[in-house]
C-alpha positions in Angstrom: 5.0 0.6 -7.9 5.3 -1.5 -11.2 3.3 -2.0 -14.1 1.5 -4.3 -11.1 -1.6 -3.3 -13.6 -1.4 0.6 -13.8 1.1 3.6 -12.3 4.6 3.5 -12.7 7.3 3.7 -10.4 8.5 7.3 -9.7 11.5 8.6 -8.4 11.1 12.0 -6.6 14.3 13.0 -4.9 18.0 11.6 -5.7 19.1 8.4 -5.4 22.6 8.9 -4.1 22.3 9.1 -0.6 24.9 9.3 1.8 25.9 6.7 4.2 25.0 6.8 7.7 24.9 4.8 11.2 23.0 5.4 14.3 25.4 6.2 16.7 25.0 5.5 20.4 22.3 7.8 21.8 22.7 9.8 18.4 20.1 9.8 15.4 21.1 9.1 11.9 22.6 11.5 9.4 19.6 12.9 7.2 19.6 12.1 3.4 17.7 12.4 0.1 14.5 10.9 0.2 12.7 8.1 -3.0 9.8 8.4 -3.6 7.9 5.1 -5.8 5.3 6.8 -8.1 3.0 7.7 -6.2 2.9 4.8 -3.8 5.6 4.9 -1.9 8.3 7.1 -0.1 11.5 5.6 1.3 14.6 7.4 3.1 17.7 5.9 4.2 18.0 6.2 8.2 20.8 3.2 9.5 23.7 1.1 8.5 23.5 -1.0 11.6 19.8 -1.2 13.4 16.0 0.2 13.1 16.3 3.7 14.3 14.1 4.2 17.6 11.0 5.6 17.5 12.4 9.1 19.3 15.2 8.7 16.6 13.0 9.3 14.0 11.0 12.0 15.9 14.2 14.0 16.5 15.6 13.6 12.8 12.3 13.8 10.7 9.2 15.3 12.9 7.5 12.0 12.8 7.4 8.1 14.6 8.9 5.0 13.0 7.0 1.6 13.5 8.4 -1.7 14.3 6.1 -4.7 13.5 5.0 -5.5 16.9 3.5 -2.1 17.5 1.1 -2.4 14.2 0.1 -6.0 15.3 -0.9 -4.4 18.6 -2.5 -1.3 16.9 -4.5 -3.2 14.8 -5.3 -6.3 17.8 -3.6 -9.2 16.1 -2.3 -11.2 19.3 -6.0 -12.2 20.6 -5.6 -13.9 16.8 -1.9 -15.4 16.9 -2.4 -16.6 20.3 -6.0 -18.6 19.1 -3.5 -19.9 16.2 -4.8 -17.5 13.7 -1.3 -16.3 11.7 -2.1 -16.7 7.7 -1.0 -20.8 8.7 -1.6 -22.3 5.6 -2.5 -19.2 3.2 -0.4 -17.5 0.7 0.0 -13.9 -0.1 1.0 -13.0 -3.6 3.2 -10.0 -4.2 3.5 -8.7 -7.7 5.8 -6.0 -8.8 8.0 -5.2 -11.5 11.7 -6.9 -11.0 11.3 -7.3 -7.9 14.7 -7.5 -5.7 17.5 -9.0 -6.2 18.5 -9.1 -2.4 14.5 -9.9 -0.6 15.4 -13.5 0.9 18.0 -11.9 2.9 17.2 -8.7 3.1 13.8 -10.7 4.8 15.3 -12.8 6.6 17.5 -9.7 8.6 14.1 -8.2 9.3 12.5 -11.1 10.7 15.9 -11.7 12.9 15.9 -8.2 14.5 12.0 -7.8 15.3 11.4 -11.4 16.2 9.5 -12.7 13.5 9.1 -16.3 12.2 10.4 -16.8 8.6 7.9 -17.5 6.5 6.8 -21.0 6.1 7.3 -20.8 2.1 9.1 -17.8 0.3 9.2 -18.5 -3.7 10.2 -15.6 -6.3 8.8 -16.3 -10.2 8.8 -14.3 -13.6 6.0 -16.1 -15.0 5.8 -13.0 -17.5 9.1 -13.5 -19.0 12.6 -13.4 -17.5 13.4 -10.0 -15.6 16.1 -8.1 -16.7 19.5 -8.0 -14.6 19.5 -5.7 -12.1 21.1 -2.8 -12.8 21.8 -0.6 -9.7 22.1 2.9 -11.8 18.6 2.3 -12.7 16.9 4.5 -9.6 14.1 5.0 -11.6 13.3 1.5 -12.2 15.4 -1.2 -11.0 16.4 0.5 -7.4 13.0 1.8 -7.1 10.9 -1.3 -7.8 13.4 -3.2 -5.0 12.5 -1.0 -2.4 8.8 -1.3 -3.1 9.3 -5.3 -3.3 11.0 -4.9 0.2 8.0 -3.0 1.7 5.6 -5.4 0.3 6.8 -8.3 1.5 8.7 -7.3 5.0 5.0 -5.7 6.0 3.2 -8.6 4.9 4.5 -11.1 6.7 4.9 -9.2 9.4 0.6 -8.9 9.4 0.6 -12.7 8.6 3.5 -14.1 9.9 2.2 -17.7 9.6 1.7 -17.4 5.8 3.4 -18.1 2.7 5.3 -15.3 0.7 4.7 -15.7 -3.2 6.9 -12.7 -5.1 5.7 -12.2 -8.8 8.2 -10.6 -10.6 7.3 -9.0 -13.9 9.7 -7.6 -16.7 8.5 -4.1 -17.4 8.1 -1.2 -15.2 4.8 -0.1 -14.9 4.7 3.2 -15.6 1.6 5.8 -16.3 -1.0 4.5 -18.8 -0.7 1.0 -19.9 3.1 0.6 -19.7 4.1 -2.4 -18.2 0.6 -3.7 -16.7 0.1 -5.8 -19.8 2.9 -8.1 -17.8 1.4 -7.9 -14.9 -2.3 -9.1 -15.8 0.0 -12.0 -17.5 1.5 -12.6 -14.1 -1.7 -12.6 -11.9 -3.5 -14.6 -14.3 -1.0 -17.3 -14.3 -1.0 -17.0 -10.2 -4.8 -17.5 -10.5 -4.5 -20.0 -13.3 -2.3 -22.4 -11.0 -3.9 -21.6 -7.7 -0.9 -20.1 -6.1 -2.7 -17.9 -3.8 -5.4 -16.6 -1.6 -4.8 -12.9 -1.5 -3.1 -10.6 -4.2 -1.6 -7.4 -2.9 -0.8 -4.6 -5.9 1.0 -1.4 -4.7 1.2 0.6 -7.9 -1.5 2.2 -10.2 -1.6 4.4 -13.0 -4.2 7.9 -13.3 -7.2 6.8 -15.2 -6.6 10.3 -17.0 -3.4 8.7 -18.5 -4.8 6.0 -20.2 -5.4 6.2 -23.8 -9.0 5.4 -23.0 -11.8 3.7 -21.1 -11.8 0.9 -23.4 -7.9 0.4 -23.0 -8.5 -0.1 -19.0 -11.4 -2.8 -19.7 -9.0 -4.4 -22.1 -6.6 -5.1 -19.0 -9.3 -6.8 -16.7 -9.0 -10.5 -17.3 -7.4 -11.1 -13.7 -9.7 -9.8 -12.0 -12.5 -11.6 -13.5 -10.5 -14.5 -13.3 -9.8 -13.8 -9.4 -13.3 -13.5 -9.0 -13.8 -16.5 -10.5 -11.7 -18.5 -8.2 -12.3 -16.4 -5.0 -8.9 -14.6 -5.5 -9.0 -11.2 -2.9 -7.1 -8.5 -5.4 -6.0 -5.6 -3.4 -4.4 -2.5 -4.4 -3.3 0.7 -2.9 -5.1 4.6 -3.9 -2.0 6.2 -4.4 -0.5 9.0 -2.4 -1.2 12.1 -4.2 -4.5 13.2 -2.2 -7.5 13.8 -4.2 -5.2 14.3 -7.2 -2.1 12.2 -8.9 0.2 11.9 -11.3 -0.2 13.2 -15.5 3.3 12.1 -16.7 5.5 8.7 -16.5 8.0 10.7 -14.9 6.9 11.6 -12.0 6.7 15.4 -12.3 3.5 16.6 -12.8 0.2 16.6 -11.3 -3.2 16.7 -12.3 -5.0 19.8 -11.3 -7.9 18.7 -10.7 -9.6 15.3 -9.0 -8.2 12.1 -10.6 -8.0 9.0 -8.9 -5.7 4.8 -10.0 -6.6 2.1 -11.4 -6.4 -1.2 -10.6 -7.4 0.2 -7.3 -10.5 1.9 -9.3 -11.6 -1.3 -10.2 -14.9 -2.3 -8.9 -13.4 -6.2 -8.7 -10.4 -4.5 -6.8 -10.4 -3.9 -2.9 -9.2 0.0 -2.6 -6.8 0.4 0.0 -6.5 4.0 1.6 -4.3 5.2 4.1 -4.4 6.5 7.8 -2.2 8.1 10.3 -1.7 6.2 13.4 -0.4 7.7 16.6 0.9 5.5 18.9 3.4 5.1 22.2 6.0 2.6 22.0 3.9 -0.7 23.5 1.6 -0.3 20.3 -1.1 2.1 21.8 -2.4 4.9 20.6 -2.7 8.0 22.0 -5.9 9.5 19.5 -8.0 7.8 17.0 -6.7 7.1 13.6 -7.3 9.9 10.9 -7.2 10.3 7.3 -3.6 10.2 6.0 -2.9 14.1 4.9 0.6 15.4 4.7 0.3 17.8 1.9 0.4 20.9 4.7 2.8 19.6 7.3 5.9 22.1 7.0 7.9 20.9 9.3 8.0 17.0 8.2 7.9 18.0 4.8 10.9 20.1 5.5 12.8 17.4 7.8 11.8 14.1 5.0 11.5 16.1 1.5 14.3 19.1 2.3 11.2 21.4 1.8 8.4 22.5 3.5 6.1 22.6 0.5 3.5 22.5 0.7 3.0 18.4 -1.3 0.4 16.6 -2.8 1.0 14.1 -0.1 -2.0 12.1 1.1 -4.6 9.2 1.0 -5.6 8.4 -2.9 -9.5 8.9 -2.7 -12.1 9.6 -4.6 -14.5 8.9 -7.8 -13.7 7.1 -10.4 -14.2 8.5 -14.1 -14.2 4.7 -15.7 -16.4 2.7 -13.9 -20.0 3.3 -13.0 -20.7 2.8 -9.3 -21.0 -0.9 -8.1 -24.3 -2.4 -6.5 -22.2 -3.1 -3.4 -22.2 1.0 -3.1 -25.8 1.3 -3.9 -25.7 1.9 0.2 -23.6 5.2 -0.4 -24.7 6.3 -3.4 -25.7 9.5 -1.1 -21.6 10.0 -1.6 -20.8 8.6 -4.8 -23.1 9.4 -7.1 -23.0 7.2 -10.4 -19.7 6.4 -9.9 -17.2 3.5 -8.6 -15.7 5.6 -4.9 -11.9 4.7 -3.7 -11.2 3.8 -1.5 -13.0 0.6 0.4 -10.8 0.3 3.6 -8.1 2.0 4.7 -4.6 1.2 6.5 -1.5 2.4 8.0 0.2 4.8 5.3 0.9 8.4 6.7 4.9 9.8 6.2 4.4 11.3 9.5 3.9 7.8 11.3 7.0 6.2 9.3 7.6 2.3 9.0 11.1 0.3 9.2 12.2 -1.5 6.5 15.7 -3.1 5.7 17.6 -3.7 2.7 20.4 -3.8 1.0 20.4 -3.8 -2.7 22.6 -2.1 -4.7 22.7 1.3 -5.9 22.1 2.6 -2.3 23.8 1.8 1.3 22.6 -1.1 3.0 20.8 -0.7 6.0 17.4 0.0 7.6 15.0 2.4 5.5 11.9 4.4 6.6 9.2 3.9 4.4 5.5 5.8 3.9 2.8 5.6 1.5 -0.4 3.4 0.5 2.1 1.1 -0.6 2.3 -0.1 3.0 -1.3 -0.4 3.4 -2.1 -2.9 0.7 0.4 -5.4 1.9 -0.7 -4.5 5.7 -4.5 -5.2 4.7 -3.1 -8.7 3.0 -2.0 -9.6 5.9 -5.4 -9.3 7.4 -7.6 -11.1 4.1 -4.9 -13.9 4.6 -5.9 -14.0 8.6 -9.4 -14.2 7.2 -8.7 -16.8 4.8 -7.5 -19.5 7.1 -10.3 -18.3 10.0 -12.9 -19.5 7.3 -11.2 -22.3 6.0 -11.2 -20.8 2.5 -10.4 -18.0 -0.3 -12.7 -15.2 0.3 -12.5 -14.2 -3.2 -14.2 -10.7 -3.8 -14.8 -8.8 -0.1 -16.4 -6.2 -1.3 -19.9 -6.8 -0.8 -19.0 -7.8 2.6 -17.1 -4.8 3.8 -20.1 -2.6 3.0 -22.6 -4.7 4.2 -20.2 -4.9 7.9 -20.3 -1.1 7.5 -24.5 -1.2 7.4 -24.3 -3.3 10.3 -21.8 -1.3 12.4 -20.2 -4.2 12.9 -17.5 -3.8 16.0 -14.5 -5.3 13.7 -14.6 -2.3 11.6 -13.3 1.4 13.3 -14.5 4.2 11.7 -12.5 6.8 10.6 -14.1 10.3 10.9 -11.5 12.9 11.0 -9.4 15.2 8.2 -9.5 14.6 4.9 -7.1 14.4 1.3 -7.3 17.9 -0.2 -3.6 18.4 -1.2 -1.8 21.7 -2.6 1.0 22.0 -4.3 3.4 23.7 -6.5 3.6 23.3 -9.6 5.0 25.8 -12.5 5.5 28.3 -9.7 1.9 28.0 -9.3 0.3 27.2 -6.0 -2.5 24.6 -6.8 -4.8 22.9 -4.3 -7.1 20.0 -5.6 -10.0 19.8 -3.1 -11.0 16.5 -2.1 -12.9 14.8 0.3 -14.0 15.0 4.2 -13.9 11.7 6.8 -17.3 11.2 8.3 -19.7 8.9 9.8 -19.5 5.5 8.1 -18.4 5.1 4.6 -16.2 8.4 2.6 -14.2 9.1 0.4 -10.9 9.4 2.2 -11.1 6.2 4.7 -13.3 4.0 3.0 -15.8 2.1 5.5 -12.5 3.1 8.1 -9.9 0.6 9.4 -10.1 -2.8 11.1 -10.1 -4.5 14.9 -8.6 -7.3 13.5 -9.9 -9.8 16.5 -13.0 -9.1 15.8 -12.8 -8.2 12.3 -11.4 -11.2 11.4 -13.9 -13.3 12.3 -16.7 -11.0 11.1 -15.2 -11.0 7.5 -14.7 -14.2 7.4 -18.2 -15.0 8.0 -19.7 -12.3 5.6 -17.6 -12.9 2.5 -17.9 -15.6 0.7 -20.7 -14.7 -1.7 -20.5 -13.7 -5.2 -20.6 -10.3 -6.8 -23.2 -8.4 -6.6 -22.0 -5.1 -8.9 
C-alpha cells in the first residue's frame, strides 16, 4: 500500500530472497514471501519467464494467471473486439514512491503476454519530490515498488487501450494518518487538472487506528472533489478477513471486526476479493467464491513457510465511521446504520496467484506471483475505464448504480454466494478467530453486489451511472 489515503505498507516475511530460474520442465526454487500491509502478497518465482500455471500448482498448491485468462474470465474480448479497450481514458495509480524500474519493468510484461503498450504512460510527484530509492528499505521503498508494479501491470492489462497516470507520493502510508495527508494532496491535484477518469487506491489504514473520526473526515477533500468532477475513486478492503491490522508494523491484528478506510468511505467504491478457478483457455471450472485463505494449510505452508492458520482473506464488513449511505438503504436488512465494504468484488485470492514482473533493486529480477485486494482495485479500473469510454464520459461516483444493477438483477453483474471472511489466527500464542460475514443472495458483506460480466456489465454501468450522489 502507501499512505494512498490510509494503511501502510507492511512487510510480513524477509526480503532477501534467493535467486532462482525455471528450469526446463522444472518449477522454480521456493523463497520468502512480501507481504504489502495488508494489501498485497508477492513471492519471487523466475529469473527468466512467467512460471506455468502447473508450475505454480506444483511449487505453491495454487494457479498463476496470465492476463489473457482474466480478460476471458471476466468476458472482455466481446468488448476489445467492438473497440471497447479504455481508448481514450486514463487510469490513475497512486502509491507511495512508486518504482523506480515500472516503464520497463511494463514494458517486459506487455512484450511476453502480448499486450499493447499503453497509449500514454506518465509518472508525477505532485506532492513533493520522492525520496531516492533505497533498495535496503523492504519496508517501504521495495515494498511500495512491488505494489506500483501490480497496479499498473494489472491495469492495463484490464484496459489495454488506456492511459497509465502513476502518482507518486513522498511518504509511506502507514496505519493511522501517516503519509495519506500526501496522498489526498496528490489526488486532489489529479482532479484539480483533469488528469483522469478512474482512480485506483490499493492501500488503507484500520479505522481503529486513527486518532479519531474527526481525523478521517479531515482527509476527505478528494473525494468530494472527485465527486465533484465525476472522478470513480476505487480502493481495495484489505486482506486480513473480517479483521486487520492495529500497528504500523505489520504485526498485530485486531481481535475483533475492523474494517479500511479510504475503502470505508461512502464516496469510495469498495473493492473485495474473489477466488477464481480457472483451466488454462480462461474458463472456469466452478463459480467464483469469496476470497478466504485464512484455513488453507497446505498453501499457507507452500507460500508463507507455515500452515497457520492466517488472517488471510477478503476485507469486509461495517464500517464504525460512517453511517450507512442512502445508496444502501436497499440492504440495510445487512448493514444496519452503517456504511458495509465492500461494493464489488474482484480477482484477489493467494490460492489463484497472478504474474507480475519486475526488477527493482533490493530483490532478483524476474517474474513475481502476487495476491491480495491490491489486485482487484486495479483489475476493477480497468473495467470503470471500459465504462468510461462506452458512455462517452467520467462516471464519477458508481455507487448508486451498482446497487440499483443489483435491484434489478441485472445480467452484467454475477453474484457471488459462496464462503465467507472469518479468519483465525495466531497471535501471542493465542489462537484467535474474528468471525465475519457469509456470501449470499444479492448484496453481503464479503462480495459486495458480486463480480462483473464485463460485456454485459459494461454497457449496463455505463448507462446507470452517471447521476449524482444520493447518500
Amino acid at each position: 500500500m502507501t499512505h494512498r489515503s490510509r494503511r501502510y505498507l507492511r512487510m510480513a516475511g524477509a526480503l532477501a530472497l534467493a535467486s532462482g530460474s525455471l528450469l526446463a520442465g522444472g518449477a522454480p526454487a521456493a523463497t520468502a514471501s512480501i507481504a504489502i500491509g495488508p494489501m498485497m502478497t508477492s513471492k519471487f518465482a523466475s529469473a527468466v519467464q512467467p512460471p506455468s500455471q502447473s508450475q505454480c500448482e506444483a511449487m505453491f498448491t495454487a494457479p498463476c494467471y496470465v492476463p489473457a485468462q482474466l480478460e476471458t474470465a471476466y468476458n472482455e474480448q466481446p468488448l476489445f473486439s467492438s473497440g471497447i479497450t479504455g481508448k481514450g481514458q486514463t487510469i490513475v495509480i497512486v502509491d507511495s514512491f512508486g518504482s523506480p524500474t515500472i516503464q520497463s519493468d511494463l514494458a517486459t510484461f506487455d512484450a511476453t503476454f502480448n499486450l499493447p503498450a499503453p497509449p500514454s504512460f506518465k509518472i508525477i510527484q505532485p506532492a513533493g519530490a520522492v525520496p531516492a530509492y533505497d533498495p535496503t528499505d523492504a519496508n517501504g521503498d521495495v515494498g511500495w515498488a512491488g505494489e506500483t508494479t501490480l497496479d499498473v501491470e494489472w491495469s492495463h492489462a484490464m484496459a489495454p487501450g488506456a492511459s497509465i497516470l502513476l502518482v507518486e507520493t513522498p511518504v509511506a502510508e502507514t496505519e493511522g494518518t501517516a503519509g495519506l495527508p500526501q496522498i489526498i494532496k496528490a489526488e486532489n491535484y489529479v482532479i484539480d487538472h483533469h488528469l483522469g477518469q478512474v482512480i485506483s487506491q490499493s492501500f488503507g489504514a484500520t479505522e481503529p487506528t486513527f486518532p479519531s473520526p474527526a481525523s478521517i473526515y479531515a482527509l476527505r477533500s478528494a473525494y468530494f472533489n472527485a465527486l465533484r468532477n465525476h472522478v470513480t475513486v476505487l480502493a481495495a478492503t484489505g486482506d486480513a478477513g473480517a479483521t486487520d491490522y492495529s500497528n504500523a508494523a505489520g504485526t498485530l491484528l485486531y481481535t475483533h471486526p475492523a474494517v479500511d478506510w479510504p475503502s470505508s468511505d461512502p464516496l469510495v467504491t469498495a473493492v473485495g476479493g474473489t477466488q477464481l478457478a480457472l483451466l488454462a483457455d480462461g474458463s472456469r471450472t466452478q463459480a467464483d467464491v469469496v476470497w478466504n485463505d485464512s484455513l488453507n494449510y497446505a498453501f499457507n505452508n507452500a507460500f508463507f513457510g507455515t500452515p497457520g492458520p492466517t488472517a488471510t482473506a477478503t476485507g469486509g464488513g461495517l464500517s464504525t465511521v460512517f453511517p450507512r449511505p442512502s445508496y444502501q438503504n436497499g440492504v440495510a436488512g445487512l448493514v444496519g446504520d452503517r456504511r458495509g465494504v465492500p461494493d464489488i468484488a474482484m480477482s484477489a485470492a493467494c490460492s489463484g496467484l497472478v504474474n507480475v514482473y519486475q526488477s527493482f533493486g533490493g530483490q532478483p529480477a524476474g517474474w513475481y506471483v502476487v495476491c491480495g485486494t491490491s489486485e482487484a482495485s486495479p483489475l476493477f479500473a480497468g473495467i470503470v475505464a471500459l465504462a468510461d469510454q462506452e458512455a462517452g464520459h467520467s462516471l464519477g461516483l458508481i455507487n448508486p448504480a451498482l446497487y440499483a444493477l443489483s435491484a434489478a438483477h441485472a445480467p452484467g453483474l454475477v453474484d457471488v454466494t459462496m464462503w465467507d471472511n472469518t479468519v483465525s489466527f495466531l497471535q501471542n500464542n493465542q489462537l484467535y478467530t474474528v468471525r465475519g460475514y457469509p456470501a449470499g443472495p444479492g448484496y453481503d458483506l464479503a462480495s459486495g453486489v458480486g463480480t462483473v460480466n464485463a460485456a454485459l456489465f459494461v454497457p449496463e454501468l455505463a448507462q446507470a451511472a452517471g447521476g449524482g450522489y444520493g447518500g
